[in-house]
N, C-alpha and C positions, 0 to 999 in steps of 0.2 A: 377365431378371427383370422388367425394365419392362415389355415386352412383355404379360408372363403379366398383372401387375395390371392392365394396362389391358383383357384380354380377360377379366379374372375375371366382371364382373356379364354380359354377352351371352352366355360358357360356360355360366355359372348356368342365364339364363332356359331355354337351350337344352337341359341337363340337365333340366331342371324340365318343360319342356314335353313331354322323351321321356318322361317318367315317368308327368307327367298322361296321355298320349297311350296309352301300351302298358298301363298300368294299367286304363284304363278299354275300350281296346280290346274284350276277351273280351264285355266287358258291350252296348258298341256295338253289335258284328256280330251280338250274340245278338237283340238288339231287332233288328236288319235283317234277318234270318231269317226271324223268328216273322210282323214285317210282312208279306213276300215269301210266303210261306205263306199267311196269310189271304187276300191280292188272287187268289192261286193258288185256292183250294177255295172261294172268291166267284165267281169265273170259271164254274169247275166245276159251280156250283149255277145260275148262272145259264144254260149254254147248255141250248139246248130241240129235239132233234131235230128236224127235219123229217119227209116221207114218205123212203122211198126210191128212188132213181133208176136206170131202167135203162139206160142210155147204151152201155155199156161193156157185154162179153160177157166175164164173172168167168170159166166155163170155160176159154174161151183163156188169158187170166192165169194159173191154176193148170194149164194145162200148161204153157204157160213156164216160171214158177216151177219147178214139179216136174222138166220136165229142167235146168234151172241146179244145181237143189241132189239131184241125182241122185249115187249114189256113184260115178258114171263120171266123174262131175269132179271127185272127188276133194279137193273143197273150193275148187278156184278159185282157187289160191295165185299171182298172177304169175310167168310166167316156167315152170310147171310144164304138162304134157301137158293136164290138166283147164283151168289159165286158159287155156291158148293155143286149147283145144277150144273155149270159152265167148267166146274174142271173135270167133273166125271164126264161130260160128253165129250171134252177135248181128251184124257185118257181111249177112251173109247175108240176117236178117230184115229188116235196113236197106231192102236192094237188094229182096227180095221187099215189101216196103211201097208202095217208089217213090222213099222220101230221096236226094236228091243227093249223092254223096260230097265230106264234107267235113274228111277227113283229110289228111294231106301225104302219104299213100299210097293213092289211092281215100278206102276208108274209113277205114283204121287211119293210125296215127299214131303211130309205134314211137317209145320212148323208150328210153336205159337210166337207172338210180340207183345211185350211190355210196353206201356203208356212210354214214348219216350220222344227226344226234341231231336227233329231235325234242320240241322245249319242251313242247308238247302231251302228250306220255307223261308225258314227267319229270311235270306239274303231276299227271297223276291214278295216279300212281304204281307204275308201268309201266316193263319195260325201255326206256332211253331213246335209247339207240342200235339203230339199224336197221340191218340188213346191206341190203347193193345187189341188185340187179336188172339183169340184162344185157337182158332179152327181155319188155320189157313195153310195152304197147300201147292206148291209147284205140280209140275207136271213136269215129265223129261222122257224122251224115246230118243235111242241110239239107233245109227243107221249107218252100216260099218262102210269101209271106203275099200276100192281095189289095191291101194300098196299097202303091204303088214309095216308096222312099224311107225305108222305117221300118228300123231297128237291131235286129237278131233278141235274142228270149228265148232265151235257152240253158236246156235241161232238163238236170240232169245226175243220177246216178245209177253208186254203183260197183258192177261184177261182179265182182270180185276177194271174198275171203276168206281163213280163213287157213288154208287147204288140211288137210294130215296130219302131226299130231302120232307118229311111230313110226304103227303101223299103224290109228289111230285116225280119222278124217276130221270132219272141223268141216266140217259143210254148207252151212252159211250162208243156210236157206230166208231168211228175215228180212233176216237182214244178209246181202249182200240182194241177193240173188234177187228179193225182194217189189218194190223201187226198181224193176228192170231189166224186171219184168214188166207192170210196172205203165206205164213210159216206152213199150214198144212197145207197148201196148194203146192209149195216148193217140194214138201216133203214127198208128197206125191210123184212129182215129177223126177226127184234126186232118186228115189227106188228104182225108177225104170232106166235112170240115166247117172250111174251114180258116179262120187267124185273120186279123186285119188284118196284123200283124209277123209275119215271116220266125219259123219256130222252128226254132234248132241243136237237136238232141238226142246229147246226151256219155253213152256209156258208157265210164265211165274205170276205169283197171285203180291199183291198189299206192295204193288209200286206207287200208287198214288198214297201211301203210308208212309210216305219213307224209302222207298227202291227195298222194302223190309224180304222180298221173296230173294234179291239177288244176294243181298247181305247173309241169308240164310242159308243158300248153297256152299259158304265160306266158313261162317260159326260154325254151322253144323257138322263140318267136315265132308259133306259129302262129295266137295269137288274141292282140288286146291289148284292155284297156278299154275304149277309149275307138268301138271295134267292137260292144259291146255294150250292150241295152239292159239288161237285167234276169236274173236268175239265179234260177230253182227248182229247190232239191235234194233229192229223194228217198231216204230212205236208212233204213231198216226204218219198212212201213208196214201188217204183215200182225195183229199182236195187242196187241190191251191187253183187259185182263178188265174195266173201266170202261168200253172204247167212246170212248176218250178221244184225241184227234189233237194233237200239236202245232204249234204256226206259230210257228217261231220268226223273227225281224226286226225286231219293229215296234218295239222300243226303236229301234232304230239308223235307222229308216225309217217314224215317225209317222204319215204320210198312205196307210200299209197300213191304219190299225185300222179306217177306216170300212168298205176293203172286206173287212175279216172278218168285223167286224159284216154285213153284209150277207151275207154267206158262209155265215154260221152260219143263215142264216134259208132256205136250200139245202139245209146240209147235215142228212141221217141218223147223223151222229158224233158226240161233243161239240168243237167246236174249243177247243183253250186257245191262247193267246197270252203266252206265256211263255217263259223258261230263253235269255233272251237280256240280262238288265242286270247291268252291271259288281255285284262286290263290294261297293262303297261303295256301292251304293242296296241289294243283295239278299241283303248276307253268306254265310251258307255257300252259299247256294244253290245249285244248278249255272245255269253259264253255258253254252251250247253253242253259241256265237256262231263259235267254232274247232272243233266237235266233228266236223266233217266236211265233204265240199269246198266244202262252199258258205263257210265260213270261208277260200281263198282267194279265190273271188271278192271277200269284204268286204275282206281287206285292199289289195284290186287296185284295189278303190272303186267296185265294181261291185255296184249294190242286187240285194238278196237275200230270198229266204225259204226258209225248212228246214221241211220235213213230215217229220213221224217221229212215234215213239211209244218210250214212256220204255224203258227197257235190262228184261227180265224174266228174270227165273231159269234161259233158257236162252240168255242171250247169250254169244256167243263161246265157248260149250259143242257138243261133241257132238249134245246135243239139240237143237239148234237145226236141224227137219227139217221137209218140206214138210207131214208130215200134224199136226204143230201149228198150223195155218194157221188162225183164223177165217177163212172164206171170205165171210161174208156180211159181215164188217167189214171184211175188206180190199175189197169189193169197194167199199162204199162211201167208206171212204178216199181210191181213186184219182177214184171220179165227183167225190166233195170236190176235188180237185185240178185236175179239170176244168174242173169251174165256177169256181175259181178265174182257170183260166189266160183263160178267157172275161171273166171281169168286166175283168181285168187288163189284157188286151188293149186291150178300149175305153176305159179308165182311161186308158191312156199315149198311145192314138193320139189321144186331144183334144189333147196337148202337142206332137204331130208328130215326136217323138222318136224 
């Protein structure tokens, strides 16, 4: 009983302050929304395309594309006849490119996954448990840079999907075929034009599992941190009816925003730089900091940036097929990404890193 009165006034304030605190809450987040919004469609009004670039041959892309998200692969599901089709032929392009094998098997780099829960679903309200995967496999080719000494960019991009619902097939032109066509088109290009830093390029399998292929590069030992410089992820970059690109990072990695700034004065897209700040600065807003593998590499502490474009009417749908494809914005998206990985380049080889 002594106990209780001596804790009554600190209980109090305690109470008092949940109450100020969850009270005002709803009112809070709503103002941090509406903020996060405006800096959003201010962004939006301020970028100003540029010309267009022809760098990159958008044809080869869209046959890429078009055979990944073919009904002969059957959606791409890990572990199923279509994804095993889809990383041997992406192997394949590796080796027709030139890439070094840099898997723990050649190029592949087999993994399996345990039935297991991802926080990620639960948060956007999603089955939250994943069944496993016996038979599922990255893909990785190295492609060395002109100064010895530098820490390679990892490009990554998954080809996985989620295969066939009964007899129905999720294609996955987008998600993403678009990433994986878009990574070999670069690769191609960075051979004959290559950068200062070493570039890995990761096609990883069972992201729609759990981000289970990137997580795999880490358990497994095959890559660690402190190996890499820098992480770009790929991961639907074919439509938006705006013309509109995201970059997500630059909360969490500041000294990106000059070179988007600079980026945007390149690119033929709009860039936004957004959908990456906690809650307490951006309320509902979505964060996509974890929405795809490049959220392992942040939590590995390995700097990042996410290219994509927002979720549309035919995500994770049936219709999501190759001839919904803008071609002329996807094409420009990935020359975006290009120039990118160029500015990027010399950005970090001034720090020798």
């Amino acid at each position: 009983m002594l106990l209780l009165k001596k804790l009554r006034w600190p209980l109090a304030i305690v109470v008092i302050a949940l109450l100020a605190y969850y009270g005002l809450k709803p009112y809070w987040l709503t103002q941090l929304t509406q903020q996060e919004s405006a800096r959003i469609t201010a962004l939006k009004q301020q970028a100003v395309p540029a010309a267009p670039q022809q760098r990159l041959d958008a044809e080869r892309m869209m046959a890429d594309l078009s055979w990944l998200a073919a009904a002969e692969r059957q959606g791409r599901a890990p572990g199923t006849p279509g994804g095993i089709a889809a990383r041997l032929w992406i192997a394949e392009q590796f080796a027709a490119i030139g890439l070094t094998p840099a898997g723990s098997e050649g190029y592949l780099h087999p993994y399996s996954v345990t039935e297991h829960f991802s926080f990620n679903r639960w948060l956007r309200r999603k089955n939250a448990v994943i069944p496993g995967v016996e038979d599922a496999a990255n893909v990785l080719g190295l492609l060395p840079g002109t100064e010895p000494g530098l820490k390679p960019l990892i490009i990554t991009a998954h080809y996985d999907h989620l295969g066939m619902h009964g007899d129905t097939i999720f294609y996955g032109a987008d998600d993403n075929a678009s990433g994986v066509a878009a990574m070999l088109e670069l690769a191609r290009y960075l051979t004959k034009h290559p950068l200062r830093h070493p570039v890995l390029f990761a096609a990883l399998d069972s992201e729609e599992k759990g981000l289970q292929g990137a997580v795999a590069l880490f358990r497994t030992g095959l890559l660690s941190a402190e190996q890499l410089r820098f992480n770009i992820n790929i991961d639907m970059l074919s439509r938006d009816t705006e013309q509109q690109l995201f970059a997500v990072g630059s909360y969490h990695h500041p000294w990106l925003l000059p070179l988007l700034e600079q980026l945007q004065q390149q690119s033929a897209v709009k860039l936004i730089a957004a959908h990456d700040r906690p809650w307490y600065k951006a309320g509902h807003s979505q964060d996509w900091t974890l929405s795809s593998d490049h959220g392992v590499f942040h939590q590995q502490g390995v700097s990042f940036i996410y290219f994509g474009v927002a979720d549309h009417a035919d995500y994770h749908t049936p219709r999501d097929t190759a001839d919904k494809v803008d071609v002329a914005f996807y094409h420009q998206v990935v020359e975006t990404v290009l120039s990118f990985l160029q500015q990027l380049d010399l950005a970090l080889a001034k720090t020798k890193l």
